[in-house]
N, CA, C and O atoms as CSV, one atom per row, in Angstrom:
chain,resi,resn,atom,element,x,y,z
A,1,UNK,N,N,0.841,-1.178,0.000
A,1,UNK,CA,C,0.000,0.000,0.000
A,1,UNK,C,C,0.883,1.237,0.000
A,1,UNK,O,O,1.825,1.368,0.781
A,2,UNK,N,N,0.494,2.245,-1.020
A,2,UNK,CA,C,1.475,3.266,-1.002
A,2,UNK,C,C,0.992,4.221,0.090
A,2,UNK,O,O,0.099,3.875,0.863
A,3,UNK,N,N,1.588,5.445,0.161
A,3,UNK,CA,C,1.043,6.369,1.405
A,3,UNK,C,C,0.118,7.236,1.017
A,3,UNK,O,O,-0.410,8.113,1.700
A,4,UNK,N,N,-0.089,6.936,-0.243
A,4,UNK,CA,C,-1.645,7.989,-1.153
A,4,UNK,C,C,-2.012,7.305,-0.564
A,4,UNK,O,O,-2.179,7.764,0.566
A,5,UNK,N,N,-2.439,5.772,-0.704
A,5,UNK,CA,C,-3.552,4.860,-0.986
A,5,UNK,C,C,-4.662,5.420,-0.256
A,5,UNK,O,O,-4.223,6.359,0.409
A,6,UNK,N,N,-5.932,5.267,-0.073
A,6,UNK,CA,C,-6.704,5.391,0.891
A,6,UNK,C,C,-6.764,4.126,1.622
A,6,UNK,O,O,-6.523,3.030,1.115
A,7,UNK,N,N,-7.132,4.354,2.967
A,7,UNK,CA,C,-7.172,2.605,4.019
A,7,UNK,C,C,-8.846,2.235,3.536
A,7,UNK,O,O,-9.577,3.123,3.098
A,8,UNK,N,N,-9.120,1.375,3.629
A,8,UNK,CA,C,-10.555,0.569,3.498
A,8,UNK,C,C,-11.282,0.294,5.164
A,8,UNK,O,O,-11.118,-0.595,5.999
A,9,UNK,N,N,-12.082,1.466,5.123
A,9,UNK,CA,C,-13.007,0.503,6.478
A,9,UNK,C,C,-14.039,0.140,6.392
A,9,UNK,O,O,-14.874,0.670,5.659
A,10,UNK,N,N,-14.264,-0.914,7.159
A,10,UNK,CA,C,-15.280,-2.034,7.083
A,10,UNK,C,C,-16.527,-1.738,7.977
A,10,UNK,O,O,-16.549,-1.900,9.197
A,11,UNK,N,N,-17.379,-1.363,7.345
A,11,UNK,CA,C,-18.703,-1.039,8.585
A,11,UNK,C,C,-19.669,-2.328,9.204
A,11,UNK,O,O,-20.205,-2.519,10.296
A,12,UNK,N,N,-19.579,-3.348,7.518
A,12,UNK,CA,C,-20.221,-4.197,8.029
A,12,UNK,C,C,-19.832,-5.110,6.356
A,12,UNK,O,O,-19.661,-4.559,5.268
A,13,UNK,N,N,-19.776,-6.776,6.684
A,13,UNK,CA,C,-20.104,-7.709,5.833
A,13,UNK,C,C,-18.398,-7.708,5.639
A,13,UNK,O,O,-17.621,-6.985,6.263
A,14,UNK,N,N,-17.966,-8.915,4.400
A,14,UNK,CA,C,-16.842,-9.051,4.038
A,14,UNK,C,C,-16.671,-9.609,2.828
A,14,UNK,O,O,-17.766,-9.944,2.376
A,15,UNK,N,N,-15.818,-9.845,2.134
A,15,UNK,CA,C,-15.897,-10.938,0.635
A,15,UNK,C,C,-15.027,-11.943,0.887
A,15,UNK,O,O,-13.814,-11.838,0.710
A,16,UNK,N,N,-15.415,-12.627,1.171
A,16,UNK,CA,C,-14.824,-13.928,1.166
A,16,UNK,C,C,-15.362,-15.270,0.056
A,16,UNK,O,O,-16.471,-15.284,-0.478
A,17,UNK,N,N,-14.520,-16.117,-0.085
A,17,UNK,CA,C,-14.922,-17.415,-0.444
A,17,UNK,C,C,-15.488,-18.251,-0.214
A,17,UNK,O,O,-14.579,-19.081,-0.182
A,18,UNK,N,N,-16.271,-18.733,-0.019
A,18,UNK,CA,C,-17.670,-18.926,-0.568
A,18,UNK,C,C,-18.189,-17.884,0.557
A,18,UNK,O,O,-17.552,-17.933,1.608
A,19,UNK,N,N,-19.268,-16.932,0.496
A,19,UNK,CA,C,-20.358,-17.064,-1.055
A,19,UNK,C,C,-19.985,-16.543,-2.488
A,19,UNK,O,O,-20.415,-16.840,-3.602
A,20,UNK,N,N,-18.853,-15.495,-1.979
A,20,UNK,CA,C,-18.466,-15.470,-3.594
A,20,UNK,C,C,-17.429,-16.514,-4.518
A,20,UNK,O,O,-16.521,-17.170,-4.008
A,21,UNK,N,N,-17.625,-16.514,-5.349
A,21,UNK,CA,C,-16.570,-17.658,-5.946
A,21,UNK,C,C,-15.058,-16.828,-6.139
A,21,UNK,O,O,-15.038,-15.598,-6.167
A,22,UNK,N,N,-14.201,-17.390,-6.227
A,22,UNK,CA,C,-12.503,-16.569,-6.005
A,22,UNK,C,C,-12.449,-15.786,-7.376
A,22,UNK,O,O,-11.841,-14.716,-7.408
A,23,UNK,N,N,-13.164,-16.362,-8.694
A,23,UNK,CA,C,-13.134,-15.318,-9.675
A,23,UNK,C,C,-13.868,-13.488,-8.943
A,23,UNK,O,O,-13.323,-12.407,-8.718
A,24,UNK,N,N,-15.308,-14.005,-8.803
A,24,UNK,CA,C,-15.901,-12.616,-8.131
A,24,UNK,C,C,-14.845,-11.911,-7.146
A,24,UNK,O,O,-14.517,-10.724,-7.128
A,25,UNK,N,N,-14.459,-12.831,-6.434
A,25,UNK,CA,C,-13.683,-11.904,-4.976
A,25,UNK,C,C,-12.685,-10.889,-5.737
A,25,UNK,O,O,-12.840,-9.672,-5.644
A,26,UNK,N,N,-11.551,-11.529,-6.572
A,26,UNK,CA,C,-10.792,-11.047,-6.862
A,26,UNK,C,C,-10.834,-9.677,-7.815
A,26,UNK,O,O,-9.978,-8.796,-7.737
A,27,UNK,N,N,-12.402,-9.634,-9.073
A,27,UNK,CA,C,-12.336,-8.690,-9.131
A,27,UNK,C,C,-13.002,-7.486,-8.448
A,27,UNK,O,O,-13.188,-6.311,-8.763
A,28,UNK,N,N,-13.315,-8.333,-7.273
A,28,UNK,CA,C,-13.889,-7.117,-5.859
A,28,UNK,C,C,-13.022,-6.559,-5.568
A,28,UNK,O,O,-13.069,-5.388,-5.193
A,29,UNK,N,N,-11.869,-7.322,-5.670
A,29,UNK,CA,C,-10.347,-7.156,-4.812
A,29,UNK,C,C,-9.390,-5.867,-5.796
A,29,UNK,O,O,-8.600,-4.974,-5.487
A,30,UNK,N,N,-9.853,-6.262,-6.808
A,30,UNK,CA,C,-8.969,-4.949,-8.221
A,30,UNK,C,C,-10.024,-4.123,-8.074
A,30,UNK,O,O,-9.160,-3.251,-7.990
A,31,UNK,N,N,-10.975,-3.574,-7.967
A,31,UNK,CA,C,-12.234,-2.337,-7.693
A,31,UNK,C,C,-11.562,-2.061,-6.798
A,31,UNK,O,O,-10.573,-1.344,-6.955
A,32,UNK,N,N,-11.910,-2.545,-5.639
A,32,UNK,CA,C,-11.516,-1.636,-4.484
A,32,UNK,C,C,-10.573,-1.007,-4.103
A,32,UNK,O,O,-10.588,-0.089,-3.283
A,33,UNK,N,N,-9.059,-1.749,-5.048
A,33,UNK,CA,C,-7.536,-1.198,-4.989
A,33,UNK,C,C,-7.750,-0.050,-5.787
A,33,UNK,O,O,-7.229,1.022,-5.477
A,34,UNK,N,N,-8.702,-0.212,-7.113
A,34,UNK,CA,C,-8.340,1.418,-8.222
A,34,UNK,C,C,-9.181,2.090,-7.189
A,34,UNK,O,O,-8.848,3.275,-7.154
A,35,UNK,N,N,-10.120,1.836,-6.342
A,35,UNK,CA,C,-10.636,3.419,-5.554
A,35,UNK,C,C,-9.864,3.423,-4.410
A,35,UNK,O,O,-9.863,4.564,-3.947
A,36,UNK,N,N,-9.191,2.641,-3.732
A,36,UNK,CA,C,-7.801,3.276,-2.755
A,36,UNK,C,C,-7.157,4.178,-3.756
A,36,UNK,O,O,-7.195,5.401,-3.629
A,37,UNK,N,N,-6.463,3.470,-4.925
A,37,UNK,CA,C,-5.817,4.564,-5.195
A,37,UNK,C,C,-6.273,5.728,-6.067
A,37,UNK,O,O,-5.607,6.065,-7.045
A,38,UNK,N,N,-7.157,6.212,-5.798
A,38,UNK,CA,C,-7.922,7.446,-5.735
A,38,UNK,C,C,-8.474,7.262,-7.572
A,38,UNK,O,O,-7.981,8.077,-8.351
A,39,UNK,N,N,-8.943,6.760,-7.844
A,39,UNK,CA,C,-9.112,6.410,-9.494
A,39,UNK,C,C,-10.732,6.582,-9.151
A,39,UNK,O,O,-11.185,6.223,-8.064
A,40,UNK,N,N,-11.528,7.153,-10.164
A,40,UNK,CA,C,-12.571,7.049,-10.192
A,40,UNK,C,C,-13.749,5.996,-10.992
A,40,UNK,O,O,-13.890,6.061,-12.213
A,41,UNK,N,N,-14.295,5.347,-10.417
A,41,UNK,CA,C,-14.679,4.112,-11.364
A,41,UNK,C,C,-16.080,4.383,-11.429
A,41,UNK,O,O,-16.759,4.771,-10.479
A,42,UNK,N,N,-16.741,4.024,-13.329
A,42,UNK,CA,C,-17.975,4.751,-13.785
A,42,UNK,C,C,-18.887,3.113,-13.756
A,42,UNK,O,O,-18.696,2.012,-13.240
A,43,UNK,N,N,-19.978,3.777,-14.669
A,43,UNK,CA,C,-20.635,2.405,-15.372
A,43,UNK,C,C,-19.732,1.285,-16.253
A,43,UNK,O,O,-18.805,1.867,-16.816
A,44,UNK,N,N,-19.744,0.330,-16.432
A,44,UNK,CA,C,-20.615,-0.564,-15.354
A,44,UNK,C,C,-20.769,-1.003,-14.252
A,44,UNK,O,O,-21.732,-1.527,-13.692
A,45,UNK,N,N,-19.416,-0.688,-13.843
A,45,UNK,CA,C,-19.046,-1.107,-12.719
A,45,UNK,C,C,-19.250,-0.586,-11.562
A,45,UNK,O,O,-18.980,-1.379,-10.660
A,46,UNK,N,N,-19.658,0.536,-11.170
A,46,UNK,CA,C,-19.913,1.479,-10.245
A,46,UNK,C,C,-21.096,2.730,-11.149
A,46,UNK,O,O,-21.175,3.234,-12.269
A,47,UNK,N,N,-21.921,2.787,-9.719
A,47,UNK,CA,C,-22.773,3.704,-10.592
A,47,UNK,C,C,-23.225,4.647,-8.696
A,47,UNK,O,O,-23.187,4.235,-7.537
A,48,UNK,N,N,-23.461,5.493,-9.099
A,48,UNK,CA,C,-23.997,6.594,-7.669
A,48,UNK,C,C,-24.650,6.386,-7.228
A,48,UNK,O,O,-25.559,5.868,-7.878
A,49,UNK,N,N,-24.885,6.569,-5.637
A,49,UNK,CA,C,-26.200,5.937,-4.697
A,49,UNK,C,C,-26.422,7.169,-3.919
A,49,UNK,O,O,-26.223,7.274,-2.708
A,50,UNK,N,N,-26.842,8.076,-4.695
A,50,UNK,CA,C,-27.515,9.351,-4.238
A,50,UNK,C,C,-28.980,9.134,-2.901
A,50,UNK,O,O,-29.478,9.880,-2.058
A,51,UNK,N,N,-29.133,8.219,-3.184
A,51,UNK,CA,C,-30.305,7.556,-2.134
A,51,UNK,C,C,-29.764,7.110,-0.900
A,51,UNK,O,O,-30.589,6.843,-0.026
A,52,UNK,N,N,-28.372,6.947,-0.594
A,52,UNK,CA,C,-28.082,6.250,0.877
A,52,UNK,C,C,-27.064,7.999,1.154
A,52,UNK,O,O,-27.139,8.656,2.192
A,53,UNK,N,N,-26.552,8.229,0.416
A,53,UNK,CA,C,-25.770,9.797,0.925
A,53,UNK,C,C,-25.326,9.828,0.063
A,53,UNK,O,O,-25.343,9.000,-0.847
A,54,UNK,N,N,-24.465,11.472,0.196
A,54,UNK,CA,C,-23.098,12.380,-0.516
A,54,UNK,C,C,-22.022,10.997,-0.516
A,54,UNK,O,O,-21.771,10.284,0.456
A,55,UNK,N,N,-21.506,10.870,-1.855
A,55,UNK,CA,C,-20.219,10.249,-1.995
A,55,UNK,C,C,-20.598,9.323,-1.762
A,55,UNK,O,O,-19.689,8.743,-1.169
A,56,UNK,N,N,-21.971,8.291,-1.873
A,56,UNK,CA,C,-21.956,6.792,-1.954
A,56,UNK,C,C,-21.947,6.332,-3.512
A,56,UNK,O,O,-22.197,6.973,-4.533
A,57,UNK,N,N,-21.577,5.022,-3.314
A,57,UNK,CA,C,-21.999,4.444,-4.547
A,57,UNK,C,C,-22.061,2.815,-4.324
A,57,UNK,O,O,-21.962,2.367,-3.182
A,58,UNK,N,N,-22.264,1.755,-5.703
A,58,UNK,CA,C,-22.692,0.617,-5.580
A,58,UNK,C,C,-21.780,0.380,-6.905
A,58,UNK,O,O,-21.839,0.800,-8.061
A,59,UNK,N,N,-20.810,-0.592,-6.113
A,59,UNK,CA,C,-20.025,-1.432,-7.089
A,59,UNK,C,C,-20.853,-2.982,-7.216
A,59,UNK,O,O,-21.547,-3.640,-6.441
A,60,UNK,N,N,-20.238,-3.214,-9.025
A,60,UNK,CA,C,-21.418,-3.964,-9.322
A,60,UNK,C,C,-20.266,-5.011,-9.545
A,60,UNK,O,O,-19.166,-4.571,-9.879
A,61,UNK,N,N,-20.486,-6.725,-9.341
A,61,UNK,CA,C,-19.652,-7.341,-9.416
A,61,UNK,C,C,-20.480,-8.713,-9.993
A,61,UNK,O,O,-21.067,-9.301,-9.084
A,62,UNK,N,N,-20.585,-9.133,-10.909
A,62,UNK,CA,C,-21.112,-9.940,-11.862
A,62,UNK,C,C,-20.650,-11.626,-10.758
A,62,UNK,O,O,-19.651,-11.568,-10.041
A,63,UNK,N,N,-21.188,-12.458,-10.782
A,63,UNK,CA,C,-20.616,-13.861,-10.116
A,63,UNK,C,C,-21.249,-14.536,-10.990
A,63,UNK,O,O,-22.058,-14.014,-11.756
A,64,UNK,N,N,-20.896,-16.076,-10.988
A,64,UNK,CA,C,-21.219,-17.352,-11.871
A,64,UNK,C,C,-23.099,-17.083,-11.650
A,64,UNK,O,O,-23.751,-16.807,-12.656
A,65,UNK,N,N,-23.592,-17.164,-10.695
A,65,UNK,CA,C,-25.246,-17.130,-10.579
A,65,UNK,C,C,-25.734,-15.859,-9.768
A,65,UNK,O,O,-26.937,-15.608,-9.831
A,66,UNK,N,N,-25.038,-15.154,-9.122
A,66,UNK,CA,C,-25.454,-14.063,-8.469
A,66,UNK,C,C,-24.766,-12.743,-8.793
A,66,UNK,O,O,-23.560,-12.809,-9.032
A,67,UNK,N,N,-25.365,-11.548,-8.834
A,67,UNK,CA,C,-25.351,-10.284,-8.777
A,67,UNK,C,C,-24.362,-9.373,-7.181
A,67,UNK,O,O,-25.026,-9.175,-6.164
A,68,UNK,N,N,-23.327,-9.074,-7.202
A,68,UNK,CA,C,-23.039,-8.715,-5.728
A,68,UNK,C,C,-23.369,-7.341,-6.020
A,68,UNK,O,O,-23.851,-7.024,-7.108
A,69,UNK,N,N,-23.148,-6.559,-5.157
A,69,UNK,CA,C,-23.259,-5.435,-4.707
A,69,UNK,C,C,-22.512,-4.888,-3.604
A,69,UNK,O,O,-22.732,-5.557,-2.594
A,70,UNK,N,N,-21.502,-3.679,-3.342
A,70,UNK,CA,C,-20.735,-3.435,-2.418
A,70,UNK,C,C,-20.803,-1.894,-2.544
A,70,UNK,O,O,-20.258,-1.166,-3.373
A,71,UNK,N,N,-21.704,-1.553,-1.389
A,71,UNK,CA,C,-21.881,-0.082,-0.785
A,71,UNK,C,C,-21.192,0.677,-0.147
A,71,UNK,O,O,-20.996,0.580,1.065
A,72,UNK,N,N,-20.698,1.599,-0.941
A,72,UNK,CA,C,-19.198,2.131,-0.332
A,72,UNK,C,C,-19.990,3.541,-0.424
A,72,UNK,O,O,-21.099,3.852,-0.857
A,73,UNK,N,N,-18.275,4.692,0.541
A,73,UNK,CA,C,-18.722,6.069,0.133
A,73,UNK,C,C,-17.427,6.760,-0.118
A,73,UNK,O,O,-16.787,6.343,0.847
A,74,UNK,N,N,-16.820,7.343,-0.609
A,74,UNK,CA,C,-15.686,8.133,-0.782
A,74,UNK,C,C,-15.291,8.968,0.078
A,74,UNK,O,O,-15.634,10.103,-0.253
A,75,UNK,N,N,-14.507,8.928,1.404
A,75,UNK,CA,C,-14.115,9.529,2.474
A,75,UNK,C,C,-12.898,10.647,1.537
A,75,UNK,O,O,-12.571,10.534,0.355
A,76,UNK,N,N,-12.489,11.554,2.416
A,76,UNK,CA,C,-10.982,12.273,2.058
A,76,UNK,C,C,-10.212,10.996,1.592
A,76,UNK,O,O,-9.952,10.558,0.472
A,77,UNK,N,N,-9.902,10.494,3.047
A,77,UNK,CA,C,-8.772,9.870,3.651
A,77,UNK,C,C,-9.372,7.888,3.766
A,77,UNK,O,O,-9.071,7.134,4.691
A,78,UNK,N,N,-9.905,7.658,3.004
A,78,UNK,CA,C,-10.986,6.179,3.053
A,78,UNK,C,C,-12.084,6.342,2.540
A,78,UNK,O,O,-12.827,7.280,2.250
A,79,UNK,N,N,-12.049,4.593,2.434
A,79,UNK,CA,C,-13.353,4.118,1.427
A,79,UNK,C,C,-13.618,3.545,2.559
A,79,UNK,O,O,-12.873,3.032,3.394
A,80,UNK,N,N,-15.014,3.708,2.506
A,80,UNK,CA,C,-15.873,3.538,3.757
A,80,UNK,C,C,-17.031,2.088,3.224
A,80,UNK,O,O,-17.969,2.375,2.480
A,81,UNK,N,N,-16.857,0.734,3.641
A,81,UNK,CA,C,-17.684,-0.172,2.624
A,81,UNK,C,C,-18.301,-0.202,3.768
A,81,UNK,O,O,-17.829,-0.380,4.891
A,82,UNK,N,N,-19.997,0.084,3.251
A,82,UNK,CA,C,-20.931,0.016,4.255
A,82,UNK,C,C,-22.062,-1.593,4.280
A,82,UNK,O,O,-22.786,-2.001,5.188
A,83,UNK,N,N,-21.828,-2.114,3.053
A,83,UNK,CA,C,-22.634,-3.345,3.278
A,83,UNK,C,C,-22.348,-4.201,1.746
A,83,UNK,O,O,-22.051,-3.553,0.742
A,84,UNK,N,N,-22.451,-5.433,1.717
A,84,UNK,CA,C,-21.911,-6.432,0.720
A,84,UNK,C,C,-23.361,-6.918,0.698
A,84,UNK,O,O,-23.998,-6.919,1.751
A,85,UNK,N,N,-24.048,-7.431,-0.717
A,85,UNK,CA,C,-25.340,-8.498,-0.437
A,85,UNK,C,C,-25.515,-8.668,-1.767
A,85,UNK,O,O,-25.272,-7.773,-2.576
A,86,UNK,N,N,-25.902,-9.700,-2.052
A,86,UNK,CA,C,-26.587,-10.489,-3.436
A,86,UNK,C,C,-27.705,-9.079,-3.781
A,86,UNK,O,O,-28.330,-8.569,-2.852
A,87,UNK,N,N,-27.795,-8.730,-4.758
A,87,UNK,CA,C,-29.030,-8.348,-5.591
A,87,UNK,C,C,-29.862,-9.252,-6.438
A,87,UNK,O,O,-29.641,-9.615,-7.593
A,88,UNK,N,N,-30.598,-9.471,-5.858
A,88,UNK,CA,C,-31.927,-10.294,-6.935
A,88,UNK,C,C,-32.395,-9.361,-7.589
A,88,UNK,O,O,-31.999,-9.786,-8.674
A,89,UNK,N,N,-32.986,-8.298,-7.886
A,89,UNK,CA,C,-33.879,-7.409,-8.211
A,89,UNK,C,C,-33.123,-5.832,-8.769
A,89,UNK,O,O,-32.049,-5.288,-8.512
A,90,UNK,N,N,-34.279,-5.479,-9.629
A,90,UNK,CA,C,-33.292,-4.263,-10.053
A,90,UNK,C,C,-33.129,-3.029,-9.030
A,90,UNK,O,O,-31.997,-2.569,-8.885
A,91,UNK,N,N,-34.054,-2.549,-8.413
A,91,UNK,CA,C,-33.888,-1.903,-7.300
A,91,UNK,C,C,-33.414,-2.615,-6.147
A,91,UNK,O,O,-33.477,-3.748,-5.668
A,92,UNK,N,N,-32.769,-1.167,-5.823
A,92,UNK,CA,C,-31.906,-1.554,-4.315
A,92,UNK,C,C,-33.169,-1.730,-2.979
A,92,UNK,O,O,-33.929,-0.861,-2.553
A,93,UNK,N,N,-33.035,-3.171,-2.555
A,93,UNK,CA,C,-34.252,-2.899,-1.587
A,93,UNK,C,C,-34.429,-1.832,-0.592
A,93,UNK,O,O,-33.338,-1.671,-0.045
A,94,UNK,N,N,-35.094,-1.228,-0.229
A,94,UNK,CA,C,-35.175,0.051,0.891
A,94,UNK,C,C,-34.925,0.011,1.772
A,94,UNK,O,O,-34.769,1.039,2.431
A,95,UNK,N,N,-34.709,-1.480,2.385
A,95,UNK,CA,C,-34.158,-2.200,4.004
A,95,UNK,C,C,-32.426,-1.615,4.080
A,95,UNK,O,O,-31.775,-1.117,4.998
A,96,UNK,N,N,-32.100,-1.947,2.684
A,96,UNK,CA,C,-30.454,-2.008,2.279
A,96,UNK,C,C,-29.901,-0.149,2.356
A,96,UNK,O,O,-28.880,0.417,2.745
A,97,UNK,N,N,-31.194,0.297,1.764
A,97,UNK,CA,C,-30.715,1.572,1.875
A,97,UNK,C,C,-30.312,2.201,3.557
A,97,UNK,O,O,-29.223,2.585,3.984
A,98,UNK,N,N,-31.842,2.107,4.350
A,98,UNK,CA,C,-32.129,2.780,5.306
A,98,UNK,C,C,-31.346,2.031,6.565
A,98,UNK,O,O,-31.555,2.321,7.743
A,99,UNK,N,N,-30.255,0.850,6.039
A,99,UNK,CA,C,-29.592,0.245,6.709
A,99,UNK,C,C,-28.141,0.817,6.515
A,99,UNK,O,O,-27.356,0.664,7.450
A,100,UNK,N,N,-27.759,1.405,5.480
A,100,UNK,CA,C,-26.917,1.901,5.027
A,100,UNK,C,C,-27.138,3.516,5.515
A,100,UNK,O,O,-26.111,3.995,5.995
A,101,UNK,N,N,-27.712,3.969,5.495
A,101,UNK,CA,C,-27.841,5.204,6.292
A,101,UNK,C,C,-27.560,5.038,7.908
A,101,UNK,O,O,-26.904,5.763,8.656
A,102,UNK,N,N,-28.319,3.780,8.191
A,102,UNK,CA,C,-27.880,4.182,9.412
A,102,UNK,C,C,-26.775,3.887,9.983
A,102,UNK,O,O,-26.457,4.501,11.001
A,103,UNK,N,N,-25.820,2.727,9.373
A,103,UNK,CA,C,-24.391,2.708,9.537
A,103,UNK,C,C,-23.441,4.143,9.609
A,103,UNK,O,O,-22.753,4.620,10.512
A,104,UNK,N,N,-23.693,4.516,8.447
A,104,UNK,CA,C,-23.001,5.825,7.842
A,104,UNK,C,C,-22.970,7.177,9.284
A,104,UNK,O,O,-22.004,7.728,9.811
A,105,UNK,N,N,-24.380,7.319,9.525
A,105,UNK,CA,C,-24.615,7.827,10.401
A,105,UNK,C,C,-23.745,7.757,11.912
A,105,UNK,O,O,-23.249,8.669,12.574
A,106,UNK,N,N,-23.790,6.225,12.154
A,106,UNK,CA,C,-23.166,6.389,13.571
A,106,UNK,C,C,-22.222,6.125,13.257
A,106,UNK,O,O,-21.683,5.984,14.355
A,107,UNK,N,N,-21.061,5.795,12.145
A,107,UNK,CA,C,-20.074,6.129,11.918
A,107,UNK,C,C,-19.613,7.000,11.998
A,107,UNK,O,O,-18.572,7.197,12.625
A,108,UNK,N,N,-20.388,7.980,11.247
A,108,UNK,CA,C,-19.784,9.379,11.315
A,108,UNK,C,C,-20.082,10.220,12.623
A,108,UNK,O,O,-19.499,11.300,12.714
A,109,UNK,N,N,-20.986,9.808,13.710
A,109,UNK,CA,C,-20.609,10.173,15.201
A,109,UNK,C,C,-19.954,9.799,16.443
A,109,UNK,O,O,-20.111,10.022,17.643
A,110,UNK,N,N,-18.962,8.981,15.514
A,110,UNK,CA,C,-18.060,8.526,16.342
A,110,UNK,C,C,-16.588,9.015,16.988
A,110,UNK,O,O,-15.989,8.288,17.780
């Protein structure tokens, strides 16, 4: 890790092997290094989550049968991953959002 990089904190969930398969993880694992190192990543792969806050977004990560999803937000100084979960559906369920708010929240009154 260089001394740009940004650090990664974990609010909640993780990627591991199984449930994702090591193809998915790994390119979870190259996303999340180009936004440490401060790179901005568009469609397809990331798209804005103006619905959970300022500076969120939803990296999209294709798997053999499932859809992931990884809710991050763009700190100064960190990427802030607020929740990992399968997407079935094209909308983000509203549980995921208002769960993601409220992480964010007492994060940030800490």
């Amino acid at each position: 890790m260089d001394d740009k990089d940004k650090v990664i904190v974990w609010l909640h969930s993780e990627i591991k092997t199984p449930p994702f398969t090591q193809a998915a993880r790994i390119e979870a694992g190259l996303l999340l290094r180009r936004l440490q190192q401060g790179e901005s990543i568009g469609l397809p792969q990331s798209r804005p989550m103006p619905s959970i806050g300022s500076h969120c977004h939803e990296l999209r990560v294709r798997d053999e049968n499932k859809n992931w999803r990884i809710i991050y937000r763009i700190d100064e100084d960190a990427i802030v991953i607020v929740e990992v979960f399968s997407k079935t559906t094209q909308e983000t369920p509203q549980g995921v959002i208002e769960t993601c708010q409220r992480r964010l929240r007492k994060f940030d009154n800490q």
